[in-house]
N, CA and C atoms of all chains as a GROMACS GRO file, in nm:
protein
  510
    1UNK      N    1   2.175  10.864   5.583
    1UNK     CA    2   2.140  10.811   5.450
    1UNK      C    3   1.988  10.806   5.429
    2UNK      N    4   1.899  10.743   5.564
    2UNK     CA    5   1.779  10.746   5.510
    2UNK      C    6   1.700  10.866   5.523
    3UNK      N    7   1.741  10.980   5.577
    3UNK     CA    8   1.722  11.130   5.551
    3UNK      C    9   1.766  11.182   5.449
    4UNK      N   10   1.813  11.114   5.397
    4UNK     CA   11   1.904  11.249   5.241
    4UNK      C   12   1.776  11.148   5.157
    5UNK      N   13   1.736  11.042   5.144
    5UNK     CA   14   1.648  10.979   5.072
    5UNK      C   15   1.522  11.039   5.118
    6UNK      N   16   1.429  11.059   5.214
    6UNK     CA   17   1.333  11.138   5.274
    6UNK      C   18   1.353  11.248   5.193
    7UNK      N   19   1.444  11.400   5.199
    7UNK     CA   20   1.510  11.518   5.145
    7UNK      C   21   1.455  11.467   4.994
    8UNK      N   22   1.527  11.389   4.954
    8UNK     CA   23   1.499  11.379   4.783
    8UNK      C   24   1.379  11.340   4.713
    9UNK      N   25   1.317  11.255   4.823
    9UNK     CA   26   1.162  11.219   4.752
    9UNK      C   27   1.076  11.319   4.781
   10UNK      N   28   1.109  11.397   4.921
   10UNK     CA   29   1.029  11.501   4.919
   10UNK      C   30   1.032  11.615   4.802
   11UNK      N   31   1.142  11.660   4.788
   11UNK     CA   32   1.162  11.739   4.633
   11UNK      C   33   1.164  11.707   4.536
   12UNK      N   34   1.123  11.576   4.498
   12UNK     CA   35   1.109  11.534   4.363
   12UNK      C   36   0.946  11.502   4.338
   13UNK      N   37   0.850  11.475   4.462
   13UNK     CA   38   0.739  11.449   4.469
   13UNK      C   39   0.692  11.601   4.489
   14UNK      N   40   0.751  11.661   4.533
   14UNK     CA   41   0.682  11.827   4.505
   14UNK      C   42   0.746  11.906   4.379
   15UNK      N   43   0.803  11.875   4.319
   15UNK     CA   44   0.895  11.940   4.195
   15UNK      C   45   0.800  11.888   4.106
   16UNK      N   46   0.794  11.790   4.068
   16UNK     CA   47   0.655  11.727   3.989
   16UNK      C   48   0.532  11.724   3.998
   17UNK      N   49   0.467  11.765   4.097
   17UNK     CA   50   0.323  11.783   4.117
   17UNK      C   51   0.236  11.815   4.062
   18UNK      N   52   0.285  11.889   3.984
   18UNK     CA   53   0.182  11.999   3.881
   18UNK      C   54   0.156  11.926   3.747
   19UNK      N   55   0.265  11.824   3.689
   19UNK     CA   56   0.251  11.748   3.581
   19UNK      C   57   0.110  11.644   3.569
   20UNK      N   58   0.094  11.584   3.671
   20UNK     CA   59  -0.058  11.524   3.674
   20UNK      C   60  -0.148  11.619   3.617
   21UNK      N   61  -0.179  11.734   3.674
   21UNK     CA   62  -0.246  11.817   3.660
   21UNK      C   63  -0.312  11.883   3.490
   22UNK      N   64  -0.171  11.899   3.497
   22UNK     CA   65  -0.163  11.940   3.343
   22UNK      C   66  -0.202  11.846   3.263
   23UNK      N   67  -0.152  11.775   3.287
   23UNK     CA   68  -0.156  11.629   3.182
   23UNK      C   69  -0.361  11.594   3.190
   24UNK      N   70  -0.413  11.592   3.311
   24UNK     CA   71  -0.562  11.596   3.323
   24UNK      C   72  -0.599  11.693   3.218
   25UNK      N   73  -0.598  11.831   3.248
   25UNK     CA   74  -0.652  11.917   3.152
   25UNK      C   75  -0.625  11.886   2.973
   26UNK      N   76  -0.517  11.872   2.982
   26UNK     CA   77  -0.512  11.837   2.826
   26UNK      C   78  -0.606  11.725   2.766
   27UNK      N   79  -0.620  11.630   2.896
   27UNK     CA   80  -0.680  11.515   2.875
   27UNK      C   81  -0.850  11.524   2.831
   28UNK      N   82  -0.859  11.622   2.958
   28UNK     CA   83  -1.024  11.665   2.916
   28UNK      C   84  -1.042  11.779   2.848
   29UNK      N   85  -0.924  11.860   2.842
   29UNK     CA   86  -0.980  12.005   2.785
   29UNK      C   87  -1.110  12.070   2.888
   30UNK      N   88  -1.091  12.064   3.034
   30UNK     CA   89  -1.152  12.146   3.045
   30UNK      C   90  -1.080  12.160   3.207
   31UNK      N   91  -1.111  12.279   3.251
   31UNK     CA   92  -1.038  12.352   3.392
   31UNK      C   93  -1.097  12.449   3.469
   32UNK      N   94  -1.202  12.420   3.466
   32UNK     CA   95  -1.299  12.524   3.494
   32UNK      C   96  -1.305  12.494   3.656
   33UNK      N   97  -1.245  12.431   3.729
   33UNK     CA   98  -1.292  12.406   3.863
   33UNK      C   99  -1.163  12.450   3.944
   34UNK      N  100  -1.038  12.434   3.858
   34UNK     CA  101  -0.919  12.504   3.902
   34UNK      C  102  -0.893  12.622   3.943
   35UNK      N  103  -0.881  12.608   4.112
   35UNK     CA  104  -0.824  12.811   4.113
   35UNK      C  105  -0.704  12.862   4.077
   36UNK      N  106  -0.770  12.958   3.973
   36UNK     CA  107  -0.629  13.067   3.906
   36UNK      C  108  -0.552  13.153   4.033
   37UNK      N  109  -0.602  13.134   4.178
   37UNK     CA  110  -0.564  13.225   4.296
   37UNK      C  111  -0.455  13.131   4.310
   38UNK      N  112  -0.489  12.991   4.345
   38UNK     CA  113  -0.426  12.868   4.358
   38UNK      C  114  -0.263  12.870   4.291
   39UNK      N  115  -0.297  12.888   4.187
   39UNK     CA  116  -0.189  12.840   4.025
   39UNK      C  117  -0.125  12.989   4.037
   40UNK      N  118  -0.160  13.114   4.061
   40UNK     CA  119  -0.086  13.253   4.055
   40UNK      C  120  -0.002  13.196   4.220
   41UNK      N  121  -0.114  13.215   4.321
   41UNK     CA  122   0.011  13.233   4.435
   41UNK      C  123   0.111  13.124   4.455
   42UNK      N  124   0.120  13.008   4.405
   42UNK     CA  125   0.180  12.910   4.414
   42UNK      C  126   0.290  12.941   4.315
   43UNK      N  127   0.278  13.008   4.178
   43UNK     CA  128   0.358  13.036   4.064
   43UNK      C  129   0.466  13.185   4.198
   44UNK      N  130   0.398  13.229   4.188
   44UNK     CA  131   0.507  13.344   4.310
   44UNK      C  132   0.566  13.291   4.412
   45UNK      N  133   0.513  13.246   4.446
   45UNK     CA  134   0.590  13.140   4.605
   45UNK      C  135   0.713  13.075   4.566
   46UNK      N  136   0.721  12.970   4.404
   46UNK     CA  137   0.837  12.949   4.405
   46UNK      C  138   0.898  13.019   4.329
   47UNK      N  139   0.858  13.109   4.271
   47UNK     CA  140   0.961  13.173   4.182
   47UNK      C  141   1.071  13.302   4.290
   48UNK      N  142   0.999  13.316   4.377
   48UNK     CA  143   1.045  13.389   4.500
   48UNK      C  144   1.170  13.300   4.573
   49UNK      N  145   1.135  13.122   4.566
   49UNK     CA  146   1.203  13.068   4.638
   49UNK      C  147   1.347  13.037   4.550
   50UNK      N  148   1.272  13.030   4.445
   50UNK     CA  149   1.386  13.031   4.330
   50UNK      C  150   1.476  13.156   4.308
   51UNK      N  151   1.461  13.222   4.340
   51UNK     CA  152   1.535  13.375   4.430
   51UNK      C  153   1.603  13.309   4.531
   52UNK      N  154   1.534  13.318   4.639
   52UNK     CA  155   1.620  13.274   4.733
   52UNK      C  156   1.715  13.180   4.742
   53UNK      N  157   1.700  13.077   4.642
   53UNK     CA  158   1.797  12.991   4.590
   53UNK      C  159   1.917  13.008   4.558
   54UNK      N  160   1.879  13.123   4.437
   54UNK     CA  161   1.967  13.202   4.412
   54UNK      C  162   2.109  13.285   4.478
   55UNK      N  163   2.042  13.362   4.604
   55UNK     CA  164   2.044  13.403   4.696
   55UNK      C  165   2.169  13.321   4.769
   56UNK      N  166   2.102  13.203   4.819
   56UNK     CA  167   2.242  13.137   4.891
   56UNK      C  168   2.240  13.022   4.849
   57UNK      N  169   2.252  13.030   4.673
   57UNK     CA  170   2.372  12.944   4.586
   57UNK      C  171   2.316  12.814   4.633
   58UNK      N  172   2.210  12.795   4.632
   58UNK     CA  173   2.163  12.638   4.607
   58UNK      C  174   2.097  12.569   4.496
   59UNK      N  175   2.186  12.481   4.467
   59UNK     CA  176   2.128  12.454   4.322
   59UNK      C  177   2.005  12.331   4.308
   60UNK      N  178   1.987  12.291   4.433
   60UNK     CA  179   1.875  12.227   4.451
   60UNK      C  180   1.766  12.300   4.429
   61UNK      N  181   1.758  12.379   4.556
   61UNK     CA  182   1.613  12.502   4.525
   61UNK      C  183   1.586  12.583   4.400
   62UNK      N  184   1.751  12.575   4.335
   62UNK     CA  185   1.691  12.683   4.213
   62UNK      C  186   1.591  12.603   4.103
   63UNK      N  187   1.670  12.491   4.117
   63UNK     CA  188   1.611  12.366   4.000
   63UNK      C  189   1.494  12.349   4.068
   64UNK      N  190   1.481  12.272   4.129
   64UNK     CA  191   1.322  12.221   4.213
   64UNK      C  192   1.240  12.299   4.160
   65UNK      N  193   1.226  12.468   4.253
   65UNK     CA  194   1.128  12.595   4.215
   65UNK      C  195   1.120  12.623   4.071
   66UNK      N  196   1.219  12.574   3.964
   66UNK     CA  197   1.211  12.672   3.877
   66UNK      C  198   1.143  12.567   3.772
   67UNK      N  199   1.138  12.412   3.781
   67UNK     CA  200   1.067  12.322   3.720
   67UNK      C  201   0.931  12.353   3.764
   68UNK      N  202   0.877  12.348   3.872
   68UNK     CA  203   0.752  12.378   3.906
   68UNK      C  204   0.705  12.494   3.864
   69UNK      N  205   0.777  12.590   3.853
   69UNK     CA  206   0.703  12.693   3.800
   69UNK      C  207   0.705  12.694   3.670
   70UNK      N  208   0.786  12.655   3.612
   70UNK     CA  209   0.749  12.588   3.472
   70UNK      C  210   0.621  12.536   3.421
   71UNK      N  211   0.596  12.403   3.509
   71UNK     CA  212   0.464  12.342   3.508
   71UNK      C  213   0.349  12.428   3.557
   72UNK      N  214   0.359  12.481   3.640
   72UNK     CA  215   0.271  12.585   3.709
   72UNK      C  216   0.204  12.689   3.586
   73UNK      N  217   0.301  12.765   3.484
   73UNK     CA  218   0.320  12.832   3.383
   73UNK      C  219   0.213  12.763   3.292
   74UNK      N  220   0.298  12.636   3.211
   74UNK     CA  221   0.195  12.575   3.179
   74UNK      C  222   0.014  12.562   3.198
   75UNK      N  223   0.013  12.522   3.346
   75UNK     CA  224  -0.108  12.523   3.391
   75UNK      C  225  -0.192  12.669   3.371
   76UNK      N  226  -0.139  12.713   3.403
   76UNK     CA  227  -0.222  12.857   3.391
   76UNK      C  228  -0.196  12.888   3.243
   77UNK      N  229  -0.152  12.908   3.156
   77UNK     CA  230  -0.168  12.922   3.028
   77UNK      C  231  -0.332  12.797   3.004
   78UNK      N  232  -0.287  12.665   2.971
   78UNK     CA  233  -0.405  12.596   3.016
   78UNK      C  234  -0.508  12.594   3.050
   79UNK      N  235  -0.539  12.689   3.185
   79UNK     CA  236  -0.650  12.715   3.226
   79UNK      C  237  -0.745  12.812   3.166
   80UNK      N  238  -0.615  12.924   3.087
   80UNK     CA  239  -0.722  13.030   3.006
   80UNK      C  240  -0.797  12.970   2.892
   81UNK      N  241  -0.691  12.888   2.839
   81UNK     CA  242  -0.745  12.840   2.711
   81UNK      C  243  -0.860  12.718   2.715
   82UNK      N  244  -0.864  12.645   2.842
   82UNK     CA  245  -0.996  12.581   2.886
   82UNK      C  246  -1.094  12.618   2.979
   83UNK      N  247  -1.069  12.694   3.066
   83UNK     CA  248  -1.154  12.732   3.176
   83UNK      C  249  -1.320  12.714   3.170
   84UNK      N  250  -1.357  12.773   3.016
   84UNK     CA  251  -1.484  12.755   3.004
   84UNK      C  252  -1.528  12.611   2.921
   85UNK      N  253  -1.444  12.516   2.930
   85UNK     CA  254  -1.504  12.404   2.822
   85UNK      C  255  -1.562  12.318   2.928
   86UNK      N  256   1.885  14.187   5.504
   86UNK     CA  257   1.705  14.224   5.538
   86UNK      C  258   1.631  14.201   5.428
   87UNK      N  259   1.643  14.241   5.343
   87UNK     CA  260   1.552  14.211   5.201
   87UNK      C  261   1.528  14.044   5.205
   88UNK      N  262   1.652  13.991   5.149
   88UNK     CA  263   1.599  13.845   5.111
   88UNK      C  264   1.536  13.755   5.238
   89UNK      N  265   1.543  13.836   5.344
   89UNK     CA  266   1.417  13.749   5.439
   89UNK      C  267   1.305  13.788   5.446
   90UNK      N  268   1.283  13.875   5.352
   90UNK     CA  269   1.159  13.938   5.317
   90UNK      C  270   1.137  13.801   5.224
   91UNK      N  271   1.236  13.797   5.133
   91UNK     CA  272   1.209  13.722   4.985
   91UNK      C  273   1.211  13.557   5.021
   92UNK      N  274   1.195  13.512   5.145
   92UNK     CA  275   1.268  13.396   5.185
   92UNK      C  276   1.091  13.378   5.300
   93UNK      N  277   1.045  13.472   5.350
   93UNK     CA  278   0.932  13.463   5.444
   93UNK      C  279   0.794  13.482   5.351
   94UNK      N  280   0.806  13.546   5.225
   94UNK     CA  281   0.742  13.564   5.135
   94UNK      C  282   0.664  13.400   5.070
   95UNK      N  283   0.820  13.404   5.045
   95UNK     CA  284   0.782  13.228   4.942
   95UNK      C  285   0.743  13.140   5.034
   96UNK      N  286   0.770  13.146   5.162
   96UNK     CA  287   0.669  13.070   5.264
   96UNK      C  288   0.566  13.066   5.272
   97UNK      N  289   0.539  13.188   5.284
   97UNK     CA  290   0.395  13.229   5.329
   97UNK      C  291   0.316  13.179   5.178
   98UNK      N  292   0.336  13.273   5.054
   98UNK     CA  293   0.267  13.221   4.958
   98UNK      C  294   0.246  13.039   4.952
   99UNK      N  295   0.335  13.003   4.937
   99UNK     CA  296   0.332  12.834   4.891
   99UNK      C  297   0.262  12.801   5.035
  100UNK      N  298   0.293  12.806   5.123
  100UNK     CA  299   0.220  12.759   5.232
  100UNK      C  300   0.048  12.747   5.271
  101UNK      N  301   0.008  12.872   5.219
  101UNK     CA  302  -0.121  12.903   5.195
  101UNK      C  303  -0.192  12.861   5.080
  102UNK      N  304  -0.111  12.829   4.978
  102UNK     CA  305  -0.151  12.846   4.804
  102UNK      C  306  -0.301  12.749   4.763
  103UNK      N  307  -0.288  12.657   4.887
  103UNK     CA  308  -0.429  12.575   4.860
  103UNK      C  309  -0.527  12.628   4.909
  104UNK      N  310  -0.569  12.750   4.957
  104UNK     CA  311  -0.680  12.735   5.046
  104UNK      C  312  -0.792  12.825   4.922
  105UNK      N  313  -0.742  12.922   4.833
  105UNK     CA  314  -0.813  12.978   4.714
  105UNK      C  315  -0.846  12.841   4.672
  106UNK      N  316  -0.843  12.736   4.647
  106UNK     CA  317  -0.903  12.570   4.549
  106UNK      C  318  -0.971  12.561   4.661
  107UNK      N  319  -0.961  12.495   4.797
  107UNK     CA  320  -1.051  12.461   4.882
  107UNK      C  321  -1.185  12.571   4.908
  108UNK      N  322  -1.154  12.672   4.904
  108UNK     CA  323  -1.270  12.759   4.891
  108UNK      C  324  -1.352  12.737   4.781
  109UNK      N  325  -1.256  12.777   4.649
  109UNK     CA  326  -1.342  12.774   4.540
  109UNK      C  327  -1.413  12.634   4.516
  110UNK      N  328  -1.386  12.524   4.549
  110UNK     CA  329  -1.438  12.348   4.584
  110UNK      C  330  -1.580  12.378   4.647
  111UNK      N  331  -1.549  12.432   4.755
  111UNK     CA  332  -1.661  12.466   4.859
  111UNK      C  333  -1.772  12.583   4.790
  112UNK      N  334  -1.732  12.678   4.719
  112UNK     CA  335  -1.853  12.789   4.653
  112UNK      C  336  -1.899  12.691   4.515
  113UNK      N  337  -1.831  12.643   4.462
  113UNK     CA  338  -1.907  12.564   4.353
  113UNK      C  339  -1.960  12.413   4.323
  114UNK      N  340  -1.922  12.400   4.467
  114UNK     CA  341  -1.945  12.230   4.480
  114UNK      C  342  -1.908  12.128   4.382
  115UNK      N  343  -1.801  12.195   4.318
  115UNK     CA  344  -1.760  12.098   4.150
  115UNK      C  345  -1.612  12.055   4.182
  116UNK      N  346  -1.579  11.956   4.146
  116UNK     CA  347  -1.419  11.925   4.160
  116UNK      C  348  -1.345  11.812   4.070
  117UNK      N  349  -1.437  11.824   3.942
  117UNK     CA  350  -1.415  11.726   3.851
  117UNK      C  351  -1.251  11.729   3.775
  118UNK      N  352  -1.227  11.870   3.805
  118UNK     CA  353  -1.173  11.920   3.661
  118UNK      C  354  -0.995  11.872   3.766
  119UNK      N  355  -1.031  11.868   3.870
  119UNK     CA  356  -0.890  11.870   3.981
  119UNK      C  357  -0.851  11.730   3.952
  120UNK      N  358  -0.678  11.758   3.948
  120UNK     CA  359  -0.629  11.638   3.975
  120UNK      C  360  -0.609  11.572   4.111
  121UNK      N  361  -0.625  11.430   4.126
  121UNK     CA  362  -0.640  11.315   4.242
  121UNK      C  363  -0.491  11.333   4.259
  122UNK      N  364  -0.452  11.318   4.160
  122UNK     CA  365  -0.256  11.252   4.166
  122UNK      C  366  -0.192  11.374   4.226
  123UNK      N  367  -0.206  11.477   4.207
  123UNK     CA  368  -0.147  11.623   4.193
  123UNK      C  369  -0.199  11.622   4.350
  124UNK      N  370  -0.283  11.658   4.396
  124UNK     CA  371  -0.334  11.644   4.530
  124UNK      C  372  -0.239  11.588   4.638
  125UNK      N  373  -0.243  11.432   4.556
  125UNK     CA  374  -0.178  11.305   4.676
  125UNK      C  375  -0.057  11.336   4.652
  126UNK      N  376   0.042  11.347   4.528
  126UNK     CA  377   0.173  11.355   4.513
  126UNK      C  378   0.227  11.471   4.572
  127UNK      N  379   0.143  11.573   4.619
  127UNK     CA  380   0.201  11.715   4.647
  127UNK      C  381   0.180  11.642   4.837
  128UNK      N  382   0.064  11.630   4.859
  128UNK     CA  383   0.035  11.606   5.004
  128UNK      C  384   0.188  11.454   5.062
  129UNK      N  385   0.199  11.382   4.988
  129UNK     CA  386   0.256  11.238   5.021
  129UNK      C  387   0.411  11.430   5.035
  130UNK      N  388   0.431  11.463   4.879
  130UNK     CA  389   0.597  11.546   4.938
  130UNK      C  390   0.621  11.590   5.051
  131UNK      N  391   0.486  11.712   5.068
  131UNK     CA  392   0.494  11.784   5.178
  131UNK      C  393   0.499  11.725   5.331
  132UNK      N  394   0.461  11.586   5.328
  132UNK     CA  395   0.433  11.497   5.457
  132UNK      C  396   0.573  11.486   5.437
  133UNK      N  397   0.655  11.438   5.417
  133UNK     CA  398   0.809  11.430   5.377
  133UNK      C  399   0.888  11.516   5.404
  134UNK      N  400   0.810  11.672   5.370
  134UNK     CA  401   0.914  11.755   5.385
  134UNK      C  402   0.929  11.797   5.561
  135UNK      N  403   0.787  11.755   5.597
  135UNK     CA  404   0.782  11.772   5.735
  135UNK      C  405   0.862  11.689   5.875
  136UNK      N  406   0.898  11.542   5.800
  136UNK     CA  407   0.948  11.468   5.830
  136UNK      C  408   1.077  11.501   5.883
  137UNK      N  409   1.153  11.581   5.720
  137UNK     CA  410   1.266  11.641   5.697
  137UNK      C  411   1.282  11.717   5.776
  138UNK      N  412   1.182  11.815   5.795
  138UNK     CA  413   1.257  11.890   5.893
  138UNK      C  414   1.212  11.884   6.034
  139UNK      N  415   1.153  11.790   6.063
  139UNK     CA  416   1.150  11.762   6.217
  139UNK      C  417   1.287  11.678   6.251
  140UNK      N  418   1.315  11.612   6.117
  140UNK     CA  419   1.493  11.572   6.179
  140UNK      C  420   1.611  11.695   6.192
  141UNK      N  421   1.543  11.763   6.125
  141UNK     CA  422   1.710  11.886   6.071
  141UNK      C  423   1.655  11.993   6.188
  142UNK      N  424   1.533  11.967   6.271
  142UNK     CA  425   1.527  12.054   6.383
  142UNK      C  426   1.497  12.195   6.329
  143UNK      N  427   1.397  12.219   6.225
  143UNK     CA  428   1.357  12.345   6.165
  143UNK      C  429   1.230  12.383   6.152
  144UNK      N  430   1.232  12.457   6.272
  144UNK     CA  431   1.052  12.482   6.290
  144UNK      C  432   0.924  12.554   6.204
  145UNK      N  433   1.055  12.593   6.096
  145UNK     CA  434   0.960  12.652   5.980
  145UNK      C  435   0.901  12.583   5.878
  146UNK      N  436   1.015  12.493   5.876
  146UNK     CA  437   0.967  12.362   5.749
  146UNK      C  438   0.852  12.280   5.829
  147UNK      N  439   0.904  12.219   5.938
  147UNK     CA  440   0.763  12.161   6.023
  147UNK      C  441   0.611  12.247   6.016
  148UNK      N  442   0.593  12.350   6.021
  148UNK     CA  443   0.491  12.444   6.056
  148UNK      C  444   0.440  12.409   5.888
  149UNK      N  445   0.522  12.467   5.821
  149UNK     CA  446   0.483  12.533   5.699
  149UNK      C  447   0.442  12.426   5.594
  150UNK      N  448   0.491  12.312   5.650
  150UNK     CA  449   0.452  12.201   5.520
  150UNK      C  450   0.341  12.112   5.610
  151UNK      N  451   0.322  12.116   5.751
  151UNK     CA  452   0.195  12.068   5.788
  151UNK      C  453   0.072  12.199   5.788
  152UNK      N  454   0.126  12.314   5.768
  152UNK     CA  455  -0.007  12.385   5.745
  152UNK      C  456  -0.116  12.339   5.619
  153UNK      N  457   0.003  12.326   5.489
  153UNK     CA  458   0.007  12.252   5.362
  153UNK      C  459  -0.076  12.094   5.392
  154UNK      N  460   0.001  12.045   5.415
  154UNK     CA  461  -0.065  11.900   5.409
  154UNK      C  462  -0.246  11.921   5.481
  155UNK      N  463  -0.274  11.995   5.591
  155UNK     CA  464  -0.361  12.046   5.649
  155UNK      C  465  -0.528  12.069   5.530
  156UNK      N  466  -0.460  12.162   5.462
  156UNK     CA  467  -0.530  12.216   5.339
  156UNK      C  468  -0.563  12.114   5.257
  157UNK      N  469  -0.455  12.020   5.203
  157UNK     CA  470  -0.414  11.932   5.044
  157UNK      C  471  -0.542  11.823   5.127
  158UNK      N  472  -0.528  11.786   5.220
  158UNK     CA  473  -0.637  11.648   5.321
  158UNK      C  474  -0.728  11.721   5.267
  159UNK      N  475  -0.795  11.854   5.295
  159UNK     CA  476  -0.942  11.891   5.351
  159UNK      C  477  -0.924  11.890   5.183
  160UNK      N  478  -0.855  11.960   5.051
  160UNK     CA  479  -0.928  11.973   4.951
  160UNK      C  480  -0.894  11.805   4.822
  161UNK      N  481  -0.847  11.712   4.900
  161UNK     CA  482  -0.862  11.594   4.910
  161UNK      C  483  -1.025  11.534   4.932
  162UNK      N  484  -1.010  11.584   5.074
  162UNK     CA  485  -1.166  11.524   5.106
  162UNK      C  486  -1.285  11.572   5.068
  163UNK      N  487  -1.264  11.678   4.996
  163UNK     CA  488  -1.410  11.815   4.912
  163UNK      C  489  -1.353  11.737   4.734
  164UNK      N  490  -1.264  11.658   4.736
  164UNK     CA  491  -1.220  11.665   4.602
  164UNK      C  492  -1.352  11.472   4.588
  165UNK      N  493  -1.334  11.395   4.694
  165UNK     CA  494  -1.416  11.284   4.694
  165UNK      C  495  -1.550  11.322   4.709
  166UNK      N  496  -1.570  11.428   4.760
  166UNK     CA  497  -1.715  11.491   4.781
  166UNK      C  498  -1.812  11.520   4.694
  167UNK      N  499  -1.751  11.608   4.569
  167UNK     CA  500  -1.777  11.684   4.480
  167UNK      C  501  -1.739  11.675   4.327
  168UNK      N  502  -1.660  11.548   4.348
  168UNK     CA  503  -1.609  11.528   4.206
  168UNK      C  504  -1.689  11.476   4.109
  169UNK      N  505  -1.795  11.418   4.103
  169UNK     CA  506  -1.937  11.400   4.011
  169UNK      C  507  -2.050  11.531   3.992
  170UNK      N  508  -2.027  11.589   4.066
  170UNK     CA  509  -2.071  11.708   4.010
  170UNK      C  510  -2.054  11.875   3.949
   0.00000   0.00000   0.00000
């Protein structure tokens, strides 16, 4: 029991991560210190894992990866449109 | 064979994904624009996920989310460093 609780906060505290983030930039309008290497390889990593999810039919990983890259998405849209403010 | 391509892939990317920000922290000495929360909330998961799988006995999740946490500390500690300028 207190491992399936460990399991869930860990994927819910990394499934959300990126929302702070975002939510900053909008805040200041500006992102200029953010790496786009950062926000691209991290956007592939789960969308890959979100494959693999796929892959062997877990509907945890598909959801988890595919919210984050959502936010991730976000962010990098974001970053073009502030990078220089 | 493929999807352990697609399965060692999304490791490797997400595993590494911080070290392009910790660099770029370090060439511009700026870290205003980074989120604190996004940082701690990703580092607090990944400490979790490591947890996780030092119980479930999986030496990839152990490796791969303390390589992570490894990175998220150091651009944690460049993020208190550099964040006023």
């Amino acid at each position: 029991m207190i491992w399936l609780i460990v399991g869930i906060s860990a994927a819910v505290l990394t499934t959300f991560s990126f929302i702070p983030q975002v939510t900053k930039i909008i805040k200041t309008r500006s992102a200029s210190d953010i790496s786009l290497t950062t926000l691209l390889q991290l956007s592939c990593g789960v969308f890959l894992w979100a494959l693999y999810g796929l892959h062997i039919k877990d509907v945890i990983i598909i959801i988890a990866n595919s919210v984050m890259l959502a936010t991730l998405i976000t962010a990098i849209f974001l970053y073009f449109k502030y990078r220089h403010k």
